[in-house]
PyMOL commands that place a pseudoatom at each C-alpha (Angstrom):
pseudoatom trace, name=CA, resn=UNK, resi=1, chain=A, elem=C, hetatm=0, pos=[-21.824, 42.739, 61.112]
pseudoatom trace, name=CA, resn=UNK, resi=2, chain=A, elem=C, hetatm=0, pos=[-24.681, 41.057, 63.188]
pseudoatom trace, name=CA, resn=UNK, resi=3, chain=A, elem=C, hetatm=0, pos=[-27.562, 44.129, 64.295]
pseudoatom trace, name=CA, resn=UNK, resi=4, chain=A, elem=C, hetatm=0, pos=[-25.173, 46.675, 62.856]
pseudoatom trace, name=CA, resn=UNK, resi=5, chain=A, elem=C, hetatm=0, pos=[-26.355, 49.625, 60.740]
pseudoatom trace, name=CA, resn=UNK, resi=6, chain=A, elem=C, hetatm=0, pos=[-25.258, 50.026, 57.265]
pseudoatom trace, name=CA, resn=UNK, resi=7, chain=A, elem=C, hetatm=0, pos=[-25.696, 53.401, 55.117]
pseudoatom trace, name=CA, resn=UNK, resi=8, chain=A, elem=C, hetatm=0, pos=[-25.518, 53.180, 52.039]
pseudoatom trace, name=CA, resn=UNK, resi=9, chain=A, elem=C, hetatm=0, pos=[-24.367, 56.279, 49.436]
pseudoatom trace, name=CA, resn=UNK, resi=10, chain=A, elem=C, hetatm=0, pos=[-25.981, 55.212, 46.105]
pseudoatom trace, name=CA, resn=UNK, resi=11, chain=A, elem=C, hetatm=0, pos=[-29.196, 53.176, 45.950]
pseudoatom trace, name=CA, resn=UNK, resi=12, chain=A, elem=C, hetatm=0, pos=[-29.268, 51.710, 43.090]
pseudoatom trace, name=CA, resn=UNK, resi=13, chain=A, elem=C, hetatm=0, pos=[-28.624, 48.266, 41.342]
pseudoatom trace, name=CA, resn=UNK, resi=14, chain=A, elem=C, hetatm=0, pos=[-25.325, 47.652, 43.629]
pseudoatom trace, name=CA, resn=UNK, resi=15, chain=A, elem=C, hetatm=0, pos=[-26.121, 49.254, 46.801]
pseudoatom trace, name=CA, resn=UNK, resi=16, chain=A, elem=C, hetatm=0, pos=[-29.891, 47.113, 46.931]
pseudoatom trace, name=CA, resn=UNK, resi=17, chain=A, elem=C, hetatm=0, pos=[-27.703, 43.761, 46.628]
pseudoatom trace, name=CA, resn=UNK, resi=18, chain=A, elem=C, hetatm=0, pos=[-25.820, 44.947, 49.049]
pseudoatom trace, name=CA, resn=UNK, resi=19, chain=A, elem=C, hetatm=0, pos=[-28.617, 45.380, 50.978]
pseudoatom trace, name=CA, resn=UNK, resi=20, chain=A, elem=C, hetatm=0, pos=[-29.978, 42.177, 50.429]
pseudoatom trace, name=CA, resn=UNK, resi=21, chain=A, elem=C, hetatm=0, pos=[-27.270, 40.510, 51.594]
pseudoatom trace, name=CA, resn=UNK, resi=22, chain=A, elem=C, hetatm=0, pos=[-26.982, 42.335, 54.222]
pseudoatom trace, name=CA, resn=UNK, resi=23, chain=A, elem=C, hetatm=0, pos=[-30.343, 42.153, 56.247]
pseudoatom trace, name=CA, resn=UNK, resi=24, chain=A, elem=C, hetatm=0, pos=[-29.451, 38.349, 56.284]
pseudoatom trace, name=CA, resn=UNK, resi=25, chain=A, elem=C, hetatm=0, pos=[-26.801, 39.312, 58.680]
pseudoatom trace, name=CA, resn=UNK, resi=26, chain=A, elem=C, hetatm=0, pos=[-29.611, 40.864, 60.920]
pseudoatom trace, name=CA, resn=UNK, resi=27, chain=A, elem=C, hetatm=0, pos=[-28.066, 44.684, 59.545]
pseudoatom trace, name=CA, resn=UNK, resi=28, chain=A, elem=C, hetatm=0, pos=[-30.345, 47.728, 59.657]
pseudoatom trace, name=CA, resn=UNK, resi=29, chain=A, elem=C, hetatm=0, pos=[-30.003, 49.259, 56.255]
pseudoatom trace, name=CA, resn=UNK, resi=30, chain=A, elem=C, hetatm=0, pos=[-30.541, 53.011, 55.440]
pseudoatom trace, name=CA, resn=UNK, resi=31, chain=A, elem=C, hetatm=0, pos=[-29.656, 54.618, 52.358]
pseudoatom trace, name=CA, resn=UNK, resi=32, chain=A, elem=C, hetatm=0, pos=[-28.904, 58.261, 50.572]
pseudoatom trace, name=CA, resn=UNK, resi=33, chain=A, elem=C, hetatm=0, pos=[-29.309, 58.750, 46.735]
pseudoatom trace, name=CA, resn=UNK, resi=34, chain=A, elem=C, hetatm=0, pos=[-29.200, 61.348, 44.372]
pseudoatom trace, name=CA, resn=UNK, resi=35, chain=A, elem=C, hetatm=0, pos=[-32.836, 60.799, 43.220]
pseudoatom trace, name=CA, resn=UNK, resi=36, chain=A, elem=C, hetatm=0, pos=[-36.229, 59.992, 44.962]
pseudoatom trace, name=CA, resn=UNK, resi=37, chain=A, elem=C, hetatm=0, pos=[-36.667, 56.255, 45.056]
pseudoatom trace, name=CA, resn=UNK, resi=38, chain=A, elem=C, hetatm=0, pos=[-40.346, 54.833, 45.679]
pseudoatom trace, name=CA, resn=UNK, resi=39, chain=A, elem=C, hetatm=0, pos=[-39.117, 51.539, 46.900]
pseudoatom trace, name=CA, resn=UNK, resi=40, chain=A, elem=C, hetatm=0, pos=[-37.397, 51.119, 49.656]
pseudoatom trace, name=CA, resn=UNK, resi=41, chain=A, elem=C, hetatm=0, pos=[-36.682, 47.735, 49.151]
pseudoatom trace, name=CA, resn=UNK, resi=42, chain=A, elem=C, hetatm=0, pos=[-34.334, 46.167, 52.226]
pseudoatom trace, name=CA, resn=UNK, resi=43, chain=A, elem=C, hetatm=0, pos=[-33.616, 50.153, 53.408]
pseudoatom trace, name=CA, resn=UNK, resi=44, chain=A, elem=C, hetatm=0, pos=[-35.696, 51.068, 56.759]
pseudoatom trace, name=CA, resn=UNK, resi=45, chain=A, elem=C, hetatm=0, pos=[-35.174, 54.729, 55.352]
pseudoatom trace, name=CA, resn=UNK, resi=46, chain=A, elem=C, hetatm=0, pos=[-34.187, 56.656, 52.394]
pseudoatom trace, name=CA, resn=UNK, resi=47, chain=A, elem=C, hetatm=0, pos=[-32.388, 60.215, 52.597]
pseudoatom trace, name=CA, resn=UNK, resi=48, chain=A, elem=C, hetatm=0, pos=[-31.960, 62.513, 49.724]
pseudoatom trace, name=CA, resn=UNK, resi=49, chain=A, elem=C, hetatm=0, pos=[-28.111, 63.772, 49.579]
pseudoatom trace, name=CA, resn=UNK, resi=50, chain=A, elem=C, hetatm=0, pos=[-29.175, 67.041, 50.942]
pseudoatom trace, name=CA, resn=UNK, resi=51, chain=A, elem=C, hetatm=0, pos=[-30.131, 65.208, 54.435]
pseudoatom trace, name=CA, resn=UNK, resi=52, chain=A, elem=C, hetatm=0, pos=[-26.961, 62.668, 54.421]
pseudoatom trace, name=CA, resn=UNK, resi=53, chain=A, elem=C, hetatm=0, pos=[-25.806, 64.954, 57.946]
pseudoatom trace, name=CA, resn=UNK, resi=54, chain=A, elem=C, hetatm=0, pos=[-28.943, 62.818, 59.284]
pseudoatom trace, name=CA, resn=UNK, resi=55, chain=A, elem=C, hetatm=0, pos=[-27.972, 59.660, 58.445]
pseudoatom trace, name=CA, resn=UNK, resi=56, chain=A, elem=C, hetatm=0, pos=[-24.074, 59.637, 58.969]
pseudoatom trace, name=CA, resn=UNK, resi=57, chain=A, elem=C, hetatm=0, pos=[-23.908, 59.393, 62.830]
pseudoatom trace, name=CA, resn=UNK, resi=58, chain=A, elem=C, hetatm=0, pos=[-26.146, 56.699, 62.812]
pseudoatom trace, name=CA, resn=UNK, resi=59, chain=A, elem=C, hetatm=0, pos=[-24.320, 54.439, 60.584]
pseudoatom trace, name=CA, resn=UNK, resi=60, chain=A, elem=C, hetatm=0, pos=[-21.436, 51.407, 61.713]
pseudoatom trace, name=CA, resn=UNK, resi=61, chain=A, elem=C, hetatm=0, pos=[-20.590, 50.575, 58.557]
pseudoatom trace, name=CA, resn=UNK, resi=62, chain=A, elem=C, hetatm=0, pos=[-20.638, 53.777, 55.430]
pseudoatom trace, name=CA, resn=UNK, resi=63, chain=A, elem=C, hetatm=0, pos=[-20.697, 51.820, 51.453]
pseudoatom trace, name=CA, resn=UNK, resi=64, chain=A, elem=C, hetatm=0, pos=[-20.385, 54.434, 49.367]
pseudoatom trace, name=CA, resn=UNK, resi=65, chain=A, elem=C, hetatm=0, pos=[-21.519, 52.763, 46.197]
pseudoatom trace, name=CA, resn=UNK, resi=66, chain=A, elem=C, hetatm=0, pos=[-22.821, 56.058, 44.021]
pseudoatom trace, name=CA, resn=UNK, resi=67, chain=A, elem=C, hetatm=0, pos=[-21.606, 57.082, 40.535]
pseudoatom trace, name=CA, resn=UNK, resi=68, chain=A, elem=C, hetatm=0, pos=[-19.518, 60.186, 40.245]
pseudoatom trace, name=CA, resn=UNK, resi=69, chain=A, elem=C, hetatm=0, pos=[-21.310, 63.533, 39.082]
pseudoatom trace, name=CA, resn=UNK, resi=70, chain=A, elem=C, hetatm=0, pos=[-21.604, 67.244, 39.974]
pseudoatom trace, name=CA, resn=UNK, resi=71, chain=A, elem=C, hetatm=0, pos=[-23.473, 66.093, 43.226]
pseudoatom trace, name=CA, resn=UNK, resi=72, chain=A, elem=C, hetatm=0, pos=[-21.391, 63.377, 44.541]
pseudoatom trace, name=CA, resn=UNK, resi=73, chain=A, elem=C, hetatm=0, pos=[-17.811, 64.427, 43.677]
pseudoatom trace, name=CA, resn=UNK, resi=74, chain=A, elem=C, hetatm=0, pos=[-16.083, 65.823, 46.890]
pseudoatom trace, name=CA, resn=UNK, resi=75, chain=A, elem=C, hetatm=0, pos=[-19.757, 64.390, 49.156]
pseudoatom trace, name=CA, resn=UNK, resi=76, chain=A, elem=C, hetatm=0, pos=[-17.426, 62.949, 52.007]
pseudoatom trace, name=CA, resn=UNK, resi=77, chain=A, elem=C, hetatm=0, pos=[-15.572, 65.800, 53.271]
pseudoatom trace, name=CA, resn=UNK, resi=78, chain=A, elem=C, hetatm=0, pos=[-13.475, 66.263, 56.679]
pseudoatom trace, name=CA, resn=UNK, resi=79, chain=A, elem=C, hetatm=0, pos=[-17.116, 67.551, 58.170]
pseudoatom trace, name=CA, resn=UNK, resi=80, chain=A, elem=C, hetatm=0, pos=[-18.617, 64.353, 57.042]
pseudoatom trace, name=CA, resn=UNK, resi=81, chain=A, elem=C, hetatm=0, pos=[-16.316, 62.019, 58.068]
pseudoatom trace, name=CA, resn=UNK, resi=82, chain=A, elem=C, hetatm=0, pos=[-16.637, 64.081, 61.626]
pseudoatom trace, name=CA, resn=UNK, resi=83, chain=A, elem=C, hetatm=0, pos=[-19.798, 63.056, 61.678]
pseudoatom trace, name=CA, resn=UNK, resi=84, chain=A, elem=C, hetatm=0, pos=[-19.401, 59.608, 61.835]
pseudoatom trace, name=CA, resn=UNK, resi=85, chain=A, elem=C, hetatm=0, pos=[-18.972, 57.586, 64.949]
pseudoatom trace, name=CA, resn=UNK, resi=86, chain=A, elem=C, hetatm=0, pos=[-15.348, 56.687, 65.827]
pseudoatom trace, name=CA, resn=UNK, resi=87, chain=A, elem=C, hetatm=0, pos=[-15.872, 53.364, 65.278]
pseudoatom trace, name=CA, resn=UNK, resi=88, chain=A, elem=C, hetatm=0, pos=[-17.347, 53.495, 61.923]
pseudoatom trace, name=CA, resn=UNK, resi=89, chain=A, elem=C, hetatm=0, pos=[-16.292, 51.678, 58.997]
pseudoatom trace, name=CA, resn=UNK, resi=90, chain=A, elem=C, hetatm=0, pos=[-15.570, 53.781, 55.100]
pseudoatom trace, name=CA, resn=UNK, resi=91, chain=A, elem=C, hetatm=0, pos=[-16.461, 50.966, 52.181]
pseudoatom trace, name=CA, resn=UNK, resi=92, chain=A, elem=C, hetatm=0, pos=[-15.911, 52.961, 48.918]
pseudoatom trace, name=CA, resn=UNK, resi=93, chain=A, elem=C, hetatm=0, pos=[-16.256, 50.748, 46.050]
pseudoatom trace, name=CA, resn=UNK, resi=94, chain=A, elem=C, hetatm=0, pos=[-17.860, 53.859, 43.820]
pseudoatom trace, name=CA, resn=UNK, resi=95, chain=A, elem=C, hetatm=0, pos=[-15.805, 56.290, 42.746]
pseudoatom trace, name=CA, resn=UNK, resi=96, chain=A, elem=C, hetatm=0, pos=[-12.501, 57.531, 44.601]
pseudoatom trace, name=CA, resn=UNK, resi=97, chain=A, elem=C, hetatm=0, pos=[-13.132, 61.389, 43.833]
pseudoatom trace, name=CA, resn=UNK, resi=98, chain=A, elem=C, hetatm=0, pos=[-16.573, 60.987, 46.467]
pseudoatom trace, name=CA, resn=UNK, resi=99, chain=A, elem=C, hetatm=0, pos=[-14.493, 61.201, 49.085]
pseudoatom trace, name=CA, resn=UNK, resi=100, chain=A, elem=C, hetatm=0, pos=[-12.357, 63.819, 49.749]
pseudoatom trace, name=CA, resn=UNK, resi=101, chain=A, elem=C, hetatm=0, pos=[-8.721, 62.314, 49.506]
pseudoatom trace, name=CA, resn=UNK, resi=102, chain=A, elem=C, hetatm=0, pos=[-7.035, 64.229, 51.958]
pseudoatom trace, name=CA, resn=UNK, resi=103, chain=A, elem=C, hetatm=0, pos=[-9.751, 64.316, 54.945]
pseudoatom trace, name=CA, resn=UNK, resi=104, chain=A, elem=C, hetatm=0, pos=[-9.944, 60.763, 54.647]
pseudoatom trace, name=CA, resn=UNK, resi=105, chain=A, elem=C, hetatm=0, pos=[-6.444, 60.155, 55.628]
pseudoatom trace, name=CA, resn=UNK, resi=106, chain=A, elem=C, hetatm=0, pos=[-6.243, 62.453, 58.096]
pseudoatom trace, name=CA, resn=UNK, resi=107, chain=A, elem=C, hetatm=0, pos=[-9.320, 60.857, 59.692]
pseudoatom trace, name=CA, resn=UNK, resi=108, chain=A, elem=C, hetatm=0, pos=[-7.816, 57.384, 59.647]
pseudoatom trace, name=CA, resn=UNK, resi=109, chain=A, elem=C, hetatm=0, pos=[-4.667, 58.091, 60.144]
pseudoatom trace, name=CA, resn=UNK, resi=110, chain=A, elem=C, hetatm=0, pos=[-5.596, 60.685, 63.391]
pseudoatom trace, name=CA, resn=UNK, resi=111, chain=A, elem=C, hetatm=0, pos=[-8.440, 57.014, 64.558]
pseudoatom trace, name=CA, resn=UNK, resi=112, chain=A, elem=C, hetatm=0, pos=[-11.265, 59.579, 64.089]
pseudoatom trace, name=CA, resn=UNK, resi=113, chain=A, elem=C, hetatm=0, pos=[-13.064, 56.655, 62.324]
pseudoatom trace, name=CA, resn=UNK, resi=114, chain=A, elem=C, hetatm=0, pos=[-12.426, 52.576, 62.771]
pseudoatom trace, name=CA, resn=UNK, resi=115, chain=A, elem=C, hetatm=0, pos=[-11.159, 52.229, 59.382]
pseudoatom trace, name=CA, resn=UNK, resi=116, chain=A, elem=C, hetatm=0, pos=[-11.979, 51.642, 55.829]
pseudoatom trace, name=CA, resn=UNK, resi=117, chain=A, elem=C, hetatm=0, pos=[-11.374, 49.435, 52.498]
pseudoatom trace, name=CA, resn=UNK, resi=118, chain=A, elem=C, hetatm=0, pos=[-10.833, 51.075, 49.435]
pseudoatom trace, name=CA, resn=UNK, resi=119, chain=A, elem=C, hetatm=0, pos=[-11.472, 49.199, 46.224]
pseudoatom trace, name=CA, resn=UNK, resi=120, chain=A, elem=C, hetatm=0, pos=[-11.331, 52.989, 44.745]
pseudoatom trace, name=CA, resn=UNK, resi=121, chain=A, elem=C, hetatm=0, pos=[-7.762, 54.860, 43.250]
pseudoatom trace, name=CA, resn=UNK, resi=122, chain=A, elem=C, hetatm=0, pos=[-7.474, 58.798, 43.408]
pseudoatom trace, name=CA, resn=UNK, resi=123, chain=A, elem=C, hetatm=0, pos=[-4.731, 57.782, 40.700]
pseudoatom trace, name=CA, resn=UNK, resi=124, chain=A, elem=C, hetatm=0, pos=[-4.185, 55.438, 38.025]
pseudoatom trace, name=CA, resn=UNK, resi=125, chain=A, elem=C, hetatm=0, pos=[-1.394, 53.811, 36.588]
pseudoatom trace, name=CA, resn=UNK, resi=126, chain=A, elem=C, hetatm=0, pos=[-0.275, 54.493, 33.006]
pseudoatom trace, name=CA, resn=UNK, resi=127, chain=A, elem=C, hetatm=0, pos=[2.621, 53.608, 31.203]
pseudoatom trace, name=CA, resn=UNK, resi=128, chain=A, elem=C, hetatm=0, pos=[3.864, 57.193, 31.518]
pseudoatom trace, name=CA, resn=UNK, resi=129, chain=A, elem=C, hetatm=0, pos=[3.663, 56.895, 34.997]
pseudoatom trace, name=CA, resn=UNK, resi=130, chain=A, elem=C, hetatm=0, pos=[4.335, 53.589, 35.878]
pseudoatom trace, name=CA, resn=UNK, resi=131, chain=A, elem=C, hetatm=0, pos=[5.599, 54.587, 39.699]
pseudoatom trace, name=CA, resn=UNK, resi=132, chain=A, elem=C, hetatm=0, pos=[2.401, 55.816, 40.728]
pseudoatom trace, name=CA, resn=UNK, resi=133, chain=A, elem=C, hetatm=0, pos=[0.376, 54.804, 43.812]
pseudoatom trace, name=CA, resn=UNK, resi=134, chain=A, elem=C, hetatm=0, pos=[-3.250, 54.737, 44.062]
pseudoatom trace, name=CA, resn=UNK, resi=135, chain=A, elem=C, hetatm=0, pos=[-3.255, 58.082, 46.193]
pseudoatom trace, name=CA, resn=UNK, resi=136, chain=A, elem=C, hetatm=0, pos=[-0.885, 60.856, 47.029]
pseudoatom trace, name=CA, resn=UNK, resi=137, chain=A, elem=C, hetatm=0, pos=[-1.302, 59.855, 50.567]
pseudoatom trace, name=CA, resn=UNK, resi=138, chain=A, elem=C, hetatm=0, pos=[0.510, 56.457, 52.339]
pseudoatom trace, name=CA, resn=UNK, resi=139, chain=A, elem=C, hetatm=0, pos=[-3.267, 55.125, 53.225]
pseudoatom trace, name=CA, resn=UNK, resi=140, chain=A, elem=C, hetatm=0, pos=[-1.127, 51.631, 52.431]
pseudoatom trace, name=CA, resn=UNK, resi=141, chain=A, elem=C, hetatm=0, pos=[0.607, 52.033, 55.879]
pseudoatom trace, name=CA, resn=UNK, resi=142, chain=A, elem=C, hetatm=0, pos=[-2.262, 52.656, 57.478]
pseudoatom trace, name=CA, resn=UNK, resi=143, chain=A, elem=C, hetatm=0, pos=[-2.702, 49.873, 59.853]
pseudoatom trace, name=CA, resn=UNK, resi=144, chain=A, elem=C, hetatm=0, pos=[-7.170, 50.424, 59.797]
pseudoatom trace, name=CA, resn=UNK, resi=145, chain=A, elem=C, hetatm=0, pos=[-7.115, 50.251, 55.753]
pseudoatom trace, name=CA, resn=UNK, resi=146, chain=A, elem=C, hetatm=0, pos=[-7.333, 47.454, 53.256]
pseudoatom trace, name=CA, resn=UNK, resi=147, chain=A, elem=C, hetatm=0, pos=[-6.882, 48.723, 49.906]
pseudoatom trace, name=CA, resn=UNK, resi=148, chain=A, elem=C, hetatm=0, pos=[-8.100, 46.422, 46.481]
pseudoatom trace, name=CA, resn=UNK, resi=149, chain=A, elem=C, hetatm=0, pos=[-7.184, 46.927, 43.279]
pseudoatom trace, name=CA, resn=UNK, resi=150, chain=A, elem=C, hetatm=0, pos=[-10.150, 48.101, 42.171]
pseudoatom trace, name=CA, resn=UNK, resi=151, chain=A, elem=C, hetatm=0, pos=[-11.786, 44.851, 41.540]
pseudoatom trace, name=CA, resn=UNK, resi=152, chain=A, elem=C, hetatm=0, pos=[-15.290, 44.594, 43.654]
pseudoatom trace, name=CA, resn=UNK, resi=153, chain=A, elem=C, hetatm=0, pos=[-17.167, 44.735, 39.857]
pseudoatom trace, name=CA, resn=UNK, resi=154, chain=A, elem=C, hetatm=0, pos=[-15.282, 41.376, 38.708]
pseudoatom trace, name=CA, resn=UNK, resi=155, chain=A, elem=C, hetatm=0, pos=[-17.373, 38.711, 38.972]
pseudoatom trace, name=CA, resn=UNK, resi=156, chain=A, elem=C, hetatm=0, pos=[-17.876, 35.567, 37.173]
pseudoatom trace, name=CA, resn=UNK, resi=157, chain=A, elem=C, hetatm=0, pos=[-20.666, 37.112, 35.434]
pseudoatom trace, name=CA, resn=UNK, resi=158, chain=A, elem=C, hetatm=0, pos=[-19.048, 40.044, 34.466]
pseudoatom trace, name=CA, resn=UNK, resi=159, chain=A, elem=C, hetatm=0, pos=[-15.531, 38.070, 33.586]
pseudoatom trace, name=CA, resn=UNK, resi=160, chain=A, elem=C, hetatm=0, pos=[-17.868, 35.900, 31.508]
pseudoatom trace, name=CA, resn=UNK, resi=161, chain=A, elem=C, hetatm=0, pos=[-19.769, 38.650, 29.667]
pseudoatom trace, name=CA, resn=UNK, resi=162, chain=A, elem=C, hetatm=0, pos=[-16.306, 40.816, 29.068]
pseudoatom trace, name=CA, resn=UNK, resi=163, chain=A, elem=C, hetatm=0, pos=[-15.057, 37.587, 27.766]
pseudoatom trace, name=CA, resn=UNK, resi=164, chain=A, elem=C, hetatm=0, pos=[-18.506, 36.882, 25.529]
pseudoatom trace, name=CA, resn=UNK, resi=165, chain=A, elem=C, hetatm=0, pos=[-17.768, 40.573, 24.155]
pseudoatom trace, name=CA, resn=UNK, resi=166, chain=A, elem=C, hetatm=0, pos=[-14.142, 40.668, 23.987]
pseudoatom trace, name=CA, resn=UNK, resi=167, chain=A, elem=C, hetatm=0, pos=[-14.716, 37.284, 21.428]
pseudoatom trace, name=CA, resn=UNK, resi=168, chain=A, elem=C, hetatm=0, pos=[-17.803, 39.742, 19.997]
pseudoatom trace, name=CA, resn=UNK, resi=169, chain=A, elem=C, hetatm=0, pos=[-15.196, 42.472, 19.283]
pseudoatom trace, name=CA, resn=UNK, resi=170, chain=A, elem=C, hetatm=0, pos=[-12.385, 40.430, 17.520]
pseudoatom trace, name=CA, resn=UNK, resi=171, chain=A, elem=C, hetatm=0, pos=[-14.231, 38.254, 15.446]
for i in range(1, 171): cmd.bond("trace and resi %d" % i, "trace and resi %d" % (i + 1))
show_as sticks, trace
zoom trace
């Protein structure tokens, strides 16, 4: 991580602790978000959504950290992901639909990009469907992915305030 650059997609309360943390690790951070943002904070540079084809080559490492919405859903598409260097790093811990599904495998599993962790599912589990994978595609045998189970968000804050509400609820 040392001197690398970091974009991040989404620059708000998640993506500026991200951030944070990050600079300590000597990381240039530069950032894309849906709305204008006045400060910066740790980010050397902030893009609007419509300008992300700017920041994508430059970035080592891509977080995509936004919410999902008319403007996001479907952002990283194969030209995207063409657009980043071949050694570049996917993070998604937003929302799975931001990236386009398909182009993503095809760009991992083809090396057009280092790799990427996924703490994001195109599809979800229910008891009606209790055989079914995170994605259509086998990103699991992918040798440059590390998949989560959609955990980044637990924390022992958040375990302790789901717990403090849970006892809220029931009582």
């Amino acid at each position: 991580m040392l001197g690398k650059t970091i974009g991040i997609v989404g620059y708000g309360r998640i993506g500026r602790e991200v951030a944070k943390r990050a600079v300590s690790f000597g990381c240039k951070i530069i950032a894309a978000n849906r709305s204008p943002i006045e400060d910066k904070g740790d980010a050397s540079e902030i893009y609007p959504l419509t300008e992300l084809d700017r920041m994508l080559p430059q970035c080592d490492v891509l977080l995509i950290a936004a919410g999902l919405g008319p403007e996001t859903r479907g952002l990283i598409d194969a030209g995207r992901l063409a657009l980043m260097k071949p050694t570049a790093f996917l993070i998604n811990i937003g929302r799975a639909a931001i990236v386009d599904e398909e182009a993503l495998y095809d760009a991992l599993s083809g090396n057009r990009i280092g790799g990427a962790v996924l703490d994001v599912w195109w599809q979800h589990w229910s008891p009606e469907h209790p055989d079914r994978r995170p994605s259509r595609f086998s990103f699991h045998e992918l040798s440059n992915v590390l998949m989560t189970p959609h955990c980044s968000g637990f924390t022992e804050g958040t375990a302790d305030a789901s717990s403090a509400a849970n006892r809220c609820t029931m009582s």
